[in-house]
N, CA, C and O of each residue as an XYZ file, in Angstrom:
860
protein
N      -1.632     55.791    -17.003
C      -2.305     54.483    -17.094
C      -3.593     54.494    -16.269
O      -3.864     53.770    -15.312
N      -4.298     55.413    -16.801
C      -6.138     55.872    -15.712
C      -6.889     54.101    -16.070
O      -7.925     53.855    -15.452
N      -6.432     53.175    -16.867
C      -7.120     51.909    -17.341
C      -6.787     51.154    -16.211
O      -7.566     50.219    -16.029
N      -5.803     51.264    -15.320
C      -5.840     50.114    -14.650
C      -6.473     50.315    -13.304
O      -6.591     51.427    -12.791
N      -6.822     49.340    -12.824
C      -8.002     49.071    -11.488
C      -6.896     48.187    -10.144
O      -5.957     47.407    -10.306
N      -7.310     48.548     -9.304
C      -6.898     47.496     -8.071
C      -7.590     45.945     -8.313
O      -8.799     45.831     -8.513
N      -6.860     45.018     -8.277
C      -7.213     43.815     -8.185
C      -8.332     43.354     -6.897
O      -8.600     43.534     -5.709
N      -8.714     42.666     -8.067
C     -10.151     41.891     -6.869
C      -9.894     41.373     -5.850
O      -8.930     40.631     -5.666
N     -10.884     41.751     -4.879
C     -10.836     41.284     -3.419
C     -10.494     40.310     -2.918
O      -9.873     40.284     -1.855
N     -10.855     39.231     -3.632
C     -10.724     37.469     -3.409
C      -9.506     37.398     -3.665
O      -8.781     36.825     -2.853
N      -8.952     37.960     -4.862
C      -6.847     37.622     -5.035
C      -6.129     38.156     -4.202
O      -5.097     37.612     -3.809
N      -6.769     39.990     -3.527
C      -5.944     40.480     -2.890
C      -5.937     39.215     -1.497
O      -4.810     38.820     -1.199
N      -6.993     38.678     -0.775
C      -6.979     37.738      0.186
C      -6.655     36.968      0.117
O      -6.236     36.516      1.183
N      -6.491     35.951     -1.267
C      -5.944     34.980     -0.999
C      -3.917     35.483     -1.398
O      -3.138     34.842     -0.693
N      -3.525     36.068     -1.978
C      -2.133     36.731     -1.517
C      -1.862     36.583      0.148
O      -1.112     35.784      0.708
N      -2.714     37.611      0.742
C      -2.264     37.631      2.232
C      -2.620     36.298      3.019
O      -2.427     36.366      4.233
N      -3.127     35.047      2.504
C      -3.070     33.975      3.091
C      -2.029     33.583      2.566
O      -1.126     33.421      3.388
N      -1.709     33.309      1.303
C      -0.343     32.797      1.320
C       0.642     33.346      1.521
O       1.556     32.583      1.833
N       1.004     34.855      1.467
C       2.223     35.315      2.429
C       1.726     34.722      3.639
O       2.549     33.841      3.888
N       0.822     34.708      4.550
C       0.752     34.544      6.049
C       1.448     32.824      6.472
O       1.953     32.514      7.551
N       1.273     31.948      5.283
C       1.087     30.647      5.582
C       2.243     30.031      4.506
O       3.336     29.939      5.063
N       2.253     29.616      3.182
C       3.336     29.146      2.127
C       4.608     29.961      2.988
O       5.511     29.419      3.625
N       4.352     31.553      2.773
C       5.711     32.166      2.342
C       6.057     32.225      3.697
O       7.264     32.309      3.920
N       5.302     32.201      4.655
C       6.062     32.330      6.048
C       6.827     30.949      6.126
O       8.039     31.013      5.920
N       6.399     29.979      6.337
C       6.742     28.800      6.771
C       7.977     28.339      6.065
O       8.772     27.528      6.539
N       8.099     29.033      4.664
C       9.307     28.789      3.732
C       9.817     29.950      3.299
O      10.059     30.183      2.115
N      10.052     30.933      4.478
C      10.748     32.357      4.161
C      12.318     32.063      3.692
O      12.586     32.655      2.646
N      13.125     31.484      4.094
C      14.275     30.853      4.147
C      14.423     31.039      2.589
O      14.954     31.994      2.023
N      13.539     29.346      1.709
C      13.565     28.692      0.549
C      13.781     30.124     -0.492
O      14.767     30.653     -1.005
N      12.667     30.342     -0.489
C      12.037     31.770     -1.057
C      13.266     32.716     -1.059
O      13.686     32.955     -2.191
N      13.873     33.251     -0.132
C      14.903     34.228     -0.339
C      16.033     33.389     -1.114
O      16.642     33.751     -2.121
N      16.149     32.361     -0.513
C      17.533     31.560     -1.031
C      16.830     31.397     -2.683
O      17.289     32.485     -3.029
N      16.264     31.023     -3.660
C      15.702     31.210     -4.795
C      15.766     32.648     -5.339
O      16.175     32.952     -6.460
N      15.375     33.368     -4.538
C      15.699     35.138     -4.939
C      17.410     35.474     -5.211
O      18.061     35.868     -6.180
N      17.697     35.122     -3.930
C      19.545     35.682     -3.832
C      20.586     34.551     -4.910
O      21.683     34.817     -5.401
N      19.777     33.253     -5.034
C      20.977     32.169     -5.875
C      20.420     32.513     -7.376
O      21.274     32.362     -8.249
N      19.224     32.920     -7.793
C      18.631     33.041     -8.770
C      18.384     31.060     -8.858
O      18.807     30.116     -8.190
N      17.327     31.231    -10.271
C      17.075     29.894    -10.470
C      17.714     29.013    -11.250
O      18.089     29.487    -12.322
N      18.025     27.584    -11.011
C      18.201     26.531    -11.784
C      17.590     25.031    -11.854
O      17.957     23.972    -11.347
N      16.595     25.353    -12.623
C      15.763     24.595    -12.996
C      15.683     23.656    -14.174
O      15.729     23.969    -15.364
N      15.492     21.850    -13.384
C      16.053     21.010    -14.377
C      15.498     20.712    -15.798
O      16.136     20.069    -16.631
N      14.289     21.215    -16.006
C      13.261     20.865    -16.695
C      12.552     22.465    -17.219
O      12.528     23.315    -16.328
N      11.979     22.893    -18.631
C      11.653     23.568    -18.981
C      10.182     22.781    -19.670
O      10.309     22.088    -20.679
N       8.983     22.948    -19.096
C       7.636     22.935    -19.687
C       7.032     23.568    -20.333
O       6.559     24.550    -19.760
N       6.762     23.442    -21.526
C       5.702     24.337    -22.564
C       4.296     23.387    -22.508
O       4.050     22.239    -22.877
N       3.739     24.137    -22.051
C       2.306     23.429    -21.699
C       0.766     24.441    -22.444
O       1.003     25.461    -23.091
N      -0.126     24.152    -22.308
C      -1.125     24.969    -22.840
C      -1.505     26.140    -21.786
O      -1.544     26.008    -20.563
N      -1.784     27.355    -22.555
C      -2.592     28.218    -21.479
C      -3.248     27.780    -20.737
O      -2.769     27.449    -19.652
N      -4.816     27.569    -21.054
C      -5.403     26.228    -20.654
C      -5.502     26.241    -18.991
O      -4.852     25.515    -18.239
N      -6.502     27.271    -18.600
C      -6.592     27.182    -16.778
C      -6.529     25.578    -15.934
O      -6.090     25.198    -14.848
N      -7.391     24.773    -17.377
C      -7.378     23.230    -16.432
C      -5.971     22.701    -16.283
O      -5.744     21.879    -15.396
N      -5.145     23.056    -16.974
C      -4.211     22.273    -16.835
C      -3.012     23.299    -15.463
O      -2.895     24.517    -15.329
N      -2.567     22.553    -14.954
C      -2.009     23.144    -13.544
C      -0.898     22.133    -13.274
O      -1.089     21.150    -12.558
N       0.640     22.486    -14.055
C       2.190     21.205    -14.693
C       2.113     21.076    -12.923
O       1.933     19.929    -12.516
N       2.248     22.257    -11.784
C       3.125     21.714    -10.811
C       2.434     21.110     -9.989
O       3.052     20.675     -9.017
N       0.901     20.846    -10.050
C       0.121     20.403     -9.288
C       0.261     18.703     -9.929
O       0.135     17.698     -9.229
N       0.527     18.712    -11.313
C       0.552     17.223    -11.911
C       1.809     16.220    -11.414
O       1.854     14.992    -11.487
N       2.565     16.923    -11.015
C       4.231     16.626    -11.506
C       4.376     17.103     -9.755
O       5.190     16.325     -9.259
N       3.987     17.861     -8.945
C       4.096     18.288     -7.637
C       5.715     18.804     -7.282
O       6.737     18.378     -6.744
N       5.256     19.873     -7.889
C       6.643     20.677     -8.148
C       6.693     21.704     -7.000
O       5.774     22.346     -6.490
N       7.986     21.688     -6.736
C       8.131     23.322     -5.867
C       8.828     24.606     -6.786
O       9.164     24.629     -7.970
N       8.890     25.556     -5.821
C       9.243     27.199     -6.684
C      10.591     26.802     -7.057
O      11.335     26.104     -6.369
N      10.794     27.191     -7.953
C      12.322     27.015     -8.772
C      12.315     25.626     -9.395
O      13.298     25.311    -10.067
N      11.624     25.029     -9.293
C      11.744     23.340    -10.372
C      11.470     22.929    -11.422
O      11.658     21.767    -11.785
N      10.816     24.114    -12.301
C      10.267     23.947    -13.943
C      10.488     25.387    -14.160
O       9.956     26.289    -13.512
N      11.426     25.535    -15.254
C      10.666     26.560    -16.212
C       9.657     26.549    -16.809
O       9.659     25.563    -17.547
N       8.468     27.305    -16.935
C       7.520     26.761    -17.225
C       6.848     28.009    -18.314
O       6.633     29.180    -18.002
N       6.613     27.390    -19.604
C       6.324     28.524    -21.147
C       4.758     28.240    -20.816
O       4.571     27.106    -20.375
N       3.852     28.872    -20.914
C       2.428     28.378    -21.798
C       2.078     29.285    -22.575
O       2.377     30.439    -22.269
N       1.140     28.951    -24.145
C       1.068     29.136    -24.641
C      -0.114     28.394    -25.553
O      -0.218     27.168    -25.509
N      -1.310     29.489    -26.673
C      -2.228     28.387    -26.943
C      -1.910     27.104    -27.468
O      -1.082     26.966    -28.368
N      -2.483     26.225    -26.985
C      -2.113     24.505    -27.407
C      -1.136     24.327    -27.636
O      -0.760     23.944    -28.744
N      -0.100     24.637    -26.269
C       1.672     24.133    -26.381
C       2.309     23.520    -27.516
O       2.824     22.407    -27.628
N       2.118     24.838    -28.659
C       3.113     25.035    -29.266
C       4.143     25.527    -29.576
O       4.363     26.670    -29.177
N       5.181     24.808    -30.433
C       6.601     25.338    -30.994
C       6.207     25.641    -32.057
O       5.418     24.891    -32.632
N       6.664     26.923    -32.691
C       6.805     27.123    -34.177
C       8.311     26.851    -34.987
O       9.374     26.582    -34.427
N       8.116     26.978    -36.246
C       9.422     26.256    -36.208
C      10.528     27.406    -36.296
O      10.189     28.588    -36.362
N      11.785     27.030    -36.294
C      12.836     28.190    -35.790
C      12.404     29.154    -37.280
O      11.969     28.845    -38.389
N      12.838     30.618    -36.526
C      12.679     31.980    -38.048
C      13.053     33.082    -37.289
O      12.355     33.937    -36.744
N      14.843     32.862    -37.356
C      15.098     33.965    -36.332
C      15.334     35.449    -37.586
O      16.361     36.000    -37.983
N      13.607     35.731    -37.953
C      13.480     36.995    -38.468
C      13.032     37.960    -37.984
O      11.985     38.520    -38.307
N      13.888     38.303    -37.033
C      14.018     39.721    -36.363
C      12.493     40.113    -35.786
O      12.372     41.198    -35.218
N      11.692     39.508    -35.886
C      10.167     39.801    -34.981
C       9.915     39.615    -33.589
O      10.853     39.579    -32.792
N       9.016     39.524    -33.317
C       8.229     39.139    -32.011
C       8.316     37.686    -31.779
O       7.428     36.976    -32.251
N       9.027     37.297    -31.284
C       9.193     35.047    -30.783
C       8.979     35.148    -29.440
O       9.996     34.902    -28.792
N       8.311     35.339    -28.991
C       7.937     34.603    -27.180
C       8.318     33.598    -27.041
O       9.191     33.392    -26.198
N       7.789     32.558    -27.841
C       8.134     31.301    -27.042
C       9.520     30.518    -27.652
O      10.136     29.663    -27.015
N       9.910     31.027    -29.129
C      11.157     30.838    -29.384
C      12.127     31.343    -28.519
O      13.131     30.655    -28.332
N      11.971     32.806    -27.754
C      12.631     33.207    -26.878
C      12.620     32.490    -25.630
O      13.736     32.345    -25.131
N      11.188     31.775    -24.700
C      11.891     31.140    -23.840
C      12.222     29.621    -23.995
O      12.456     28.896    -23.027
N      12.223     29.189    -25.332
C      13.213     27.886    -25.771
C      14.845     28.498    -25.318
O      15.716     28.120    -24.534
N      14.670     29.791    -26.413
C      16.649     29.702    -26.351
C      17.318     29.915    -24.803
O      18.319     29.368    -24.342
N      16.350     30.968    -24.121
C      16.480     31.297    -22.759
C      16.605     30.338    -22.109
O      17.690     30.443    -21.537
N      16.077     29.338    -21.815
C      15.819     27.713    -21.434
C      17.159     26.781    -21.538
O      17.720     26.281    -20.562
N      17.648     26.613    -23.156
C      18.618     26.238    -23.536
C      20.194     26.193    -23.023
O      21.011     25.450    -22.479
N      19.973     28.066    -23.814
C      21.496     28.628    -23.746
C      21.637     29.089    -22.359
O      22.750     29.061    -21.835
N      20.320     29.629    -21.539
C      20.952     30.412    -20.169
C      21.095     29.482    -19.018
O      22.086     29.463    -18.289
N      19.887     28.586    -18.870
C      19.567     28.292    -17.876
C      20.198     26.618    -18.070
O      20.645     26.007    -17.100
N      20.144     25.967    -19.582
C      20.933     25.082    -19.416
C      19.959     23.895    -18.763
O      20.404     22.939    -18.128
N      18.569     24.130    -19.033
C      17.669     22.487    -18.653
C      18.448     21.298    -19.122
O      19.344     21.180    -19.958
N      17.884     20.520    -18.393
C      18.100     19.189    -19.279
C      17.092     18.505    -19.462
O      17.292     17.296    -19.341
N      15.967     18.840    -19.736
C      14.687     18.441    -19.997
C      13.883     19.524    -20.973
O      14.038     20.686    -20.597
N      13.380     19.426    -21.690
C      12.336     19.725    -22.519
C      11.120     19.111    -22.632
O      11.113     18.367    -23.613
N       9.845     19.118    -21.888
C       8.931     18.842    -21.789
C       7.658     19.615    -22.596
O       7.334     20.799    -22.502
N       6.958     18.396    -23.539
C       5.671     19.700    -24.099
C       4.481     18.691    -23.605
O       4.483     17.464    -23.708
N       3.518     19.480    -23.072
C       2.858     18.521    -22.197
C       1.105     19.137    -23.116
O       0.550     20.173    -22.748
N       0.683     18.477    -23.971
C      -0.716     18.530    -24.587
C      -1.894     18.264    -23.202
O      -1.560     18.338    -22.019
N      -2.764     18.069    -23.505
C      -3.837     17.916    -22.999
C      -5.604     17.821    -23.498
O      -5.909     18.683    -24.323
N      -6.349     17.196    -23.217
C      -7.814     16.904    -23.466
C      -8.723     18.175    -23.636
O      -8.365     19.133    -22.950
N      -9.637     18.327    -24.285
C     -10.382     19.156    -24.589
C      -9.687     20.518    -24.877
O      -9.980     21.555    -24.283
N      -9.019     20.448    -25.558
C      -7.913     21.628    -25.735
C      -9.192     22.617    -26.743
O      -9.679     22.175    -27.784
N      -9.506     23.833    -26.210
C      -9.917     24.885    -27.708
C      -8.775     25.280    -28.497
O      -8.994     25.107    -29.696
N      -7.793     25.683    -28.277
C      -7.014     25.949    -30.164
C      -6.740     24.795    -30.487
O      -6.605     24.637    -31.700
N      -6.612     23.962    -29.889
C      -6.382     22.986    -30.978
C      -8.216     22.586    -31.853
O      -8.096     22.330    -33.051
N      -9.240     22.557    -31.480
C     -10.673     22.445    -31.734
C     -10.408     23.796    -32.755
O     -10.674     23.522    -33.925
N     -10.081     24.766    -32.606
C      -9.966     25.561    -33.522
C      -9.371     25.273    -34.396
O      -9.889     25.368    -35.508
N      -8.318     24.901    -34.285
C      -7.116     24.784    -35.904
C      -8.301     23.510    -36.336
O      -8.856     23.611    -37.430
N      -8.552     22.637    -35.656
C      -9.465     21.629    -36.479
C     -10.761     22.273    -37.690
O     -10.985     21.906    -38.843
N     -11.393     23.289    -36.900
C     -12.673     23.845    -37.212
C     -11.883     24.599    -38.391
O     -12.348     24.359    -39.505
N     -10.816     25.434    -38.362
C     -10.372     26.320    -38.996
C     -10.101     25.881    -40.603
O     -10.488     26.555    -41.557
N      -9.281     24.481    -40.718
C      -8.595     23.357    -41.766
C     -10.231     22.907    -42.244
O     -10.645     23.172    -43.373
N     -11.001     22.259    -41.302
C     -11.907     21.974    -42.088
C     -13.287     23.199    -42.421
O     -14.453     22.833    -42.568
N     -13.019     24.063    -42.463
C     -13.558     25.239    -43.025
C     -14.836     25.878    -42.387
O     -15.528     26.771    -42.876
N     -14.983     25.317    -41.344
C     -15.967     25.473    -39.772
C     -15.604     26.740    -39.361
O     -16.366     27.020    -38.436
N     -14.696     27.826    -39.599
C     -14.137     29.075    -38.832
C     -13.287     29.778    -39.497
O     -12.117     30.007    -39.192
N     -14.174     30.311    -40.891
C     -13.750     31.345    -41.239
C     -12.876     32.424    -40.837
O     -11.763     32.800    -41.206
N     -13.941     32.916    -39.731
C     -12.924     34.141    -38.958
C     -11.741     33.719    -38.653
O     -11.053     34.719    -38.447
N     -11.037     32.629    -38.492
C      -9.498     32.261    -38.101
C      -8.991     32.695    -39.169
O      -8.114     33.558    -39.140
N      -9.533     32.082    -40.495
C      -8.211     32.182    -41.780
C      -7.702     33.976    -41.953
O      -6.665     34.361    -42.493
N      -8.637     34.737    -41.403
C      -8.431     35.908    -41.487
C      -6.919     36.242    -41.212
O      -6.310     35.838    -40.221
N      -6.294     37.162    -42.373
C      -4.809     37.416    -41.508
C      -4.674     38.065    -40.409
O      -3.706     37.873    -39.674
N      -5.707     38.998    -40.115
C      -5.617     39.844    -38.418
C      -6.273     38.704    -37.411
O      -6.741     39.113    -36.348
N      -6.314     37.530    -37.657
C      -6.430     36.277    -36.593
C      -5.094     36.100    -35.751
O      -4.133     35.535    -36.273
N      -5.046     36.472    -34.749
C      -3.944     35.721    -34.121
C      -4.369     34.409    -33.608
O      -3.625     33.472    -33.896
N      -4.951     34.266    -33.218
C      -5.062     32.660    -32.904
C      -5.454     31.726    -34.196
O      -5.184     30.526    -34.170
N      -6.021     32.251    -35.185
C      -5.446     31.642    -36.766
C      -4.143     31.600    -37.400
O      -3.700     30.733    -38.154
N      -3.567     32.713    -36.964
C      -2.035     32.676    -37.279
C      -1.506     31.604    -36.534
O      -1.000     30.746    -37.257
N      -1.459     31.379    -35.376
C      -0.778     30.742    -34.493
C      -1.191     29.336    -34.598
O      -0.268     28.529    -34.712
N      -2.421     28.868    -34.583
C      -2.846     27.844    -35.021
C      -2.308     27.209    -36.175
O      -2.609     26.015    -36.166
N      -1.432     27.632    -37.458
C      -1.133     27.621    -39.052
C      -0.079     25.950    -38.421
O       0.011     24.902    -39.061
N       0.556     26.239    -37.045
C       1.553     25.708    -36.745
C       1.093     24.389    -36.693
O       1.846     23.516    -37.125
N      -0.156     24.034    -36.184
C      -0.834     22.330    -36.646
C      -1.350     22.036    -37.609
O      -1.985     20.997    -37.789
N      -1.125     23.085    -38.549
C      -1.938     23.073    -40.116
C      -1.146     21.230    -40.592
O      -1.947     20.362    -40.940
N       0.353     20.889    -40.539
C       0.833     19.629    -40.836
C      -0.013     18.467    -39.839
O      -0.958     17.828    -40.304
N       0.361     18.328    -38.720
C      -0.977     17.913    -37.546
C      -2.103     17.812    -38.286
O      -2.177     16.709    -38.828
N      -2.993     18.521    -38.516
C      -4.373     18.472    -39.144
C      -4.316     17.446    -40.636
O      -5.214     16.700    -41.027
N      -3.193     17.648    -41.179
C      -3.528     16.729    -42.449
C      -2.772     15.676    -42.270
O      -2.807     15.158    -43.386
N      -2.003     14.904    -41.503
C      -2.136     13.647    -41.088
C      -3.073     13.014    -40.275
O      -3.210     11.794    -40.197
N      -3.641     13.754    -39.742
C      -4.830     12.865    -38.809
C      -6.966     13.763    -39.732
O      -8.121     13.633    -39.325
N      -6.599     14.240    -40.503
C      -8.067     14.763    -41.097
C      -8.906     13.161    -41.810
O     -10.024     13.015    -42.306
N      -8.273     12.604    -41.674
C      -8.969     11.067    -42.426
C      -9.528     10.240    -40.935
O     -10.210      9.260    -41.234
N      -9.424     10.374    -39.905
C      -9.881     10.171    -38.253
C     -11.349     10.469    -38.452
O     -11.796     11.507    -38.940
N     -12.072      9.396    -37.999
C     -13.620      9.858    -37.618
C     -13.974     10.654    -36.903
O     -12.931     11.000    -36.347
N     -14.791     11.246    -36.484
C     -15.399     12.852    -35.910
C     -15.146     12.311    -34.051
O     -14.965     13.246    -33.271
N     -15.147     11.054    -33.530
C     -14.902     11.066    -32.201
C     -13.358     10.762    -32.202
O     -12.999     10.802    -31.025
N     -12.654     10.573    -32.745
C     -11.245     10.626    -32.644
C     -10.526     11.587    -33.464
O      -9.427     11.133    -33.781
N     -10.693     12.459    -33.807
C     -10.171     13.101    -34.657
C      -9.273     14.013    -33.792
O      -8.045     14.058    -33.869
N     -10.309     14.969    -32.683
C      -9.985     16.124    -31.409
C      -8.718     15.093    -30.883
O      -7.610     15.505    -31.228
N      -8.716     14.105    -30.280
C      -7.539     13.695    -29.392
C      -6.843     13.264    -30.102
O      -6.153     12.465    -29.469
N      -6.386     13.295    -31.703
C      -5.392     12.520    -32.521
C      -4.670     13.808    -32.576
O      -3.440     13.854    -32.604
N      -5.544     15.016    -32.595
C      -4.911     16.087    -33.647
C      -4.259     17.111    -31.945
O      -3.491     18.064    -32.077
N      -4.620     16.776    -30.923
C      -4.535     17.267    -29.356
C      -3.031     16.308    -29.438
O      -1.977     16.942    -29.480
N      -2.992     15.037    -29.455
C      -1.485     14.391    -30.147
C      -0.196     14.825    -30.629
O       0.989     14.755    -30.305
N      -1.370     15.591    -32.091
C      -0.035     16.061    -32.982
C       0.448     16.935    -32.395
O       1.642     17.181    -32.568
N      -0.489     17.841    -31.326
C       0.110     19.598    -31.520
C       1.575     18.847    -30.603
O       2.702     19.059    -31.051
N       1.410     18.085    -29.473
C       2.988     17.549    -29.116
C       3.886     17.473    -30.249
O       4.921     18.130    -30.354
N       3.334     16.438    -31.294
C       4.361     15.437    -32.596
C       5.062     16.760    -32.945
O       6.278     16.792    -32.758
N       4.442     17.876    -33.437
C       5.042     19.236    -34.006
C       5.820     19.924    -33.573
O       6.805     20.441    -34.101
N       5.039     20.033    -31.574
C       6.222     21.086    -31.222
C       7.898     20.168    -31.222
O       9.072     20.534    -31.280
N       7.208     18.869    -31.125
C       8.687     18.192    -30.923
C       9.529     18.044    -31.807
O      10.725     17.777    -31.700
N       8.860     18.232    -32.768
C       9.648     17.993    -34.328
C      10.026     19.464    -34.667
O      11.061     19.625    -35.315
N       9.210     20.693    -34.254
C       9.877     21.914    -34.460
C      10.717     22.412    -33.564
O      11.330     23.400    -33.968
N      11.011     21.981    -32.224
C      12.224     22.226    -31.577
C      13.780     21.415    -32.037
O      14.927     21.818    -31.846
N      13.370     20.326    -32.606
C      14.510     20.082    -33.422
C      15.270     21.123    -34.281
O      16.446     21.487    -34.294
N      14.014     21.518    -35.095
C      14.551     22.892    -35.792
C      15.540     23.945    -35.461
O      16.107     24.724    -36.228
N      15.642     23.821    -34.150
C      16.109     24.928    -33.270
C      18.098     24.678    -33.151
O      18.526     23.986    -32.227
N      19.021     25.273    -34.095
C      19.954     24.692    -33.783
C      20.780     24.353    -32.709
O      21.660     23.491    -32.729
N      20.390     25.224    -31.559
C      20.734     25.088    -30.192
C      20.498     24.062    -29.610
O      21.263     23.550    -28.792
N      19.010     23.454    -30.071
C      18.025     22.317    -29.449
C      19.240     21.422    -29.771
O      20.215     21.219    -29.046
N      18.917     20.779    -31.366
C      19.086     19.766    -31.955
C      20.715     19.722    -31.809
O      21.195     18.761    -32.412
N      21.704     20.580    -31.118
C      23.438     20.077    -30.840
C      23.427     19.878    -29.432
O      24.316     19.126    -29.031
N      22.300     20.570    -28.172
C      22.498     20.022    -27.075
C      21.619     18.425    -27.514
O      22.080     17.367    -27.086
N      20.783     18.433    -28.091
C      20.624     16.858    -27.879
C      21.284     15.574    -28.260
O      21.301     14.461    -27.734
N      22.013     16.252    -29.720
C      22.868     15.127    -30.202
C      24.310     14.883    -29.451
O      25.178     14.115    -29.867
N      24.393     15.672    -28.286
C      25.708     15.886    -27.440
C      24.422     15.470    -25.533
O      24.553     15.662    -24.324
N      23.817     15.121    -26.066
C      23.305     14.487    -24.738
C      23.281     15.577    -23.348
O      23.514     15.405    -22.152
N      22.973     16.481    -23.978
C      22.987     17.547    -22.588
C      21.704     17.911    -22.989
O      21.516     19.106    -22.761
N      21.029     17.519    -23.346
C      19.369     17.666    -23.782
C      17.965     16.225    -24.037
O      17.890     15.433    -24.976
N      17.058     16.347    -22.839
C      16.069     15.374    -23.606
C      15.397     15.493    -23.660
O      14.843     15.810    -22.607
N      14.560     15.410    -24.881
C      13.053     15.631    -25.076
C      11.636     14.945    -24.483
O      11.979     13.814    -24.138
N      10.375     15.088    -24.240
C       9.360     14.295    -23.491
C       8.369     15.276    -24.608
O       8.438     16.449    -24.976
N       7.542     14.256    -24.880
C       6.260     14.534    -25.273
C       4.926     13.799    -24.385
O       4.982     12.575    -24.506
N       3.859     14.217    -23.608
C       3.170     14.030    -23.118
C       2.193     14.591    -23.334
O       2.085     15.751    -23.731
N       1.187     13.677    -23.052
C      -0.712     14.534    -23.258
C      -1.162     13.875    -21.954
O      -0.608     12.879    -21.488
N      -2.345     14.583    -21.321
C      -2.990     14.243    -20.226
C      -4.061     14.804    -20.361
O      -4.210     15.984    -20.679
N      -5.447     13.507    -19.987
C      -6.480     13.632    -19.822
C      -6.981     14.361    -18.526
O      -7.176     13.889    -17.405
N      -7.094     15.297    -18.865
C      -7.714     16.361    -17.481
C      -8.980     16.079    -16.914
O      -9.109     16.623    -15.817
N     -10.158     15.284    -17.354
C     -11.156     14.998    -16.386
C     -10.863     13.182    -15.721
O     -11.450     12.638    -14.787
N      -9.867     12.668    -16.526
C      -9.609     10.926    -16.279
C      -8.235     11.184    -15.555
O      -7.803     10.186    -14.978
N      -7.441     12.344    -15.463
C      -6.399     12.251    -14.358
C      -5.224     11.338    -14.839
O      -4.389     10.820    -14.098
N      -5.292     11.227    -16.156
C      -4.173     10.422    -17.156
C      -2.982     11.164    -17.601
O      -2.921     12.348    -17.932
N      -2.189     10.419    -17.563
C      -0.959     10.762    -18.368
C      -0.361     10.355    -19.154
O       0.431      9.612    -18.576
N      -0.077     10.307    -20.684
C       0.573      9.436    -21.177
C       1.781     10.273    -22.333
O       1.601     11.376    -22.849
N       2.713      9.581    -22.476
C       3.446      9.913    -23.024
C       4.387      9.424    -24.607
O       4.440      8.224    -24.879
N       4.863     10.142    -25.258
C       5.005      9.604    -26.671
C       6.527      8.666    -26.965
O       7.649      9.126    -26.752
N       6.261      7.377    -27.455
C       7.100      6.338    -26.752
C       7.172      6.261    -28.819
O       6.128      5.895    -29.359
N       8.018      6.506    -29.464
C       8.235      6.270    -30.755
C       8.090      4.957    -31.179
O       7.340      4.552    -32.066
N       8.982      4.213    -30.375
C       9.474      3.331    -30.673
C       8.670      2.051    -30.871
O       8.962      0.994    -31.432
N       7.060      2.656    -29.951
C       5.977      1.795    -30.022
C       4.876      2.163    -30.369
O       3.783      1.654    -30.122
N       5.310      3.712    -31.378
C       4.291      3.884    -32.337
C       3.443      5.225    -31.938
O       2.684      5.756    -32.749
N       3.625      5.678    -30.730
C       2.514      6.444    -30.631
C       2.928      6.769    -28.754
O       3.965      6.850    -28.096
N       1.634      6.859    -28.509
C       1.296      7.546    -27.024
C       1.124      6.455    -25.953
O       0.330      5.565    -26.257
N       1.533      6.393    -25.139
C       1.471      5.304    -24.011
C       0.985      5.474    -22.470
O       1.417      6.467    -21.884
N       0.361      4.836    -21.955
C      -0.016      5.231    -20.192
C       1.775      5.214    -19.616
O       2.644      4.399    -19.926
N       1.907      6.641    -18.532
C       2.719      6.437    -17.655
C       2.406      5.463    -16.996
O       3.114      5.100    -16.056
């Protein structure tokens, strides 16, 4: 492996500040998390997405979210055909091992794949439809998303369809038969949330009143 390099100076330093300072002060926590292994109440699928940062929102400590990301926190829907599933894998992992009781998919503002699957549907980005697109492939998953909200004017369109990619993953973890018997047996609950990353918002998807709501 002659490709790989020593990590940059600034990460290697800031490591030895936080061993010197986090991990000292909570050497204890830290081992006890190592030796009990984790159980964590809540499993987050959130976006890659550097702006978005679940434990800084939610002010989480080590061991308190499982936490998936992935472009524009999506679920695809269940296809246990023998391939490559990352994130189907850490649904079932989530589920069956660890036994959350939370399922959280947390969207967010100015999302690019989701601006992509938009550009892509309305024929702005060729290069996606390509089949050696992976982020066109992966994107296919708001292709339903995109044609309920494509009738949205050009300034609402990005945060209707930033919406759906939640409406989908939530509706495609249903799919999941593991999902959909821990929930109908109440050892499972779902949260759909989006948050505005420069307005410091949170809101979440309340059915019952139609749509998305301020926490």
């Amino acid at each position: 492996m002659d490709y790989a390099r020593p990590l940059p100076a600034y990460l290697i330093s800031r490591f030895h500040g936080w061993r010197a300072t986090s991990y000292q002060d909570n050497k204890a926590w830290f081992r006890r998390l190592a030796e009990g292994g984790q159980h964590p109440r809540a499993m987050v699928i959130s976006c890659c997405d550097s702006r978005v940062h679940v434990t800084s929102i939610f002010g989480a400590d080590e061991g308190e979210f499982f936490i998936h990301r992935n472009v524009a926190n999506l679920v695809p829907p269940y296809n246990p055909d023998g391939e490559y599933h990352g994130t189907s894998a850490a649904v079932e992992y989530a589920v069956m091992s660890l036994g959350v009781a939370h399922i959280v998919v947390l969207g967010h503002s100015n999302c690019g794949g989701v601006k992509g699957c938009h550009d892509m549907c309305s024929g702005l980005a060729p290069q996606l439809e390509e089949k050696s697109s992976f982020v066109g492939r992966w994107m296919d998953i708001l292709r339903p998303g995109y044609h309920r909200v494509s009738h949205f004017g050009k300034d609402d369109i990005l945060p209707a369809l930033e919406k759906e990619a939640v409406k989908v993953s939530m509706e495609n973890l249903m799919t999941f038969p593991f999902v959909k018997a821990a929930v109908e047996d109440d050892r499972l609950t779902l949260h759909g949330l989006w948050t505005n990353t420069g307005a410091g918002e949170l809101e979440q998807l309340d059915p019952a009143r139609g749509g998305f709501v301020p926490v």
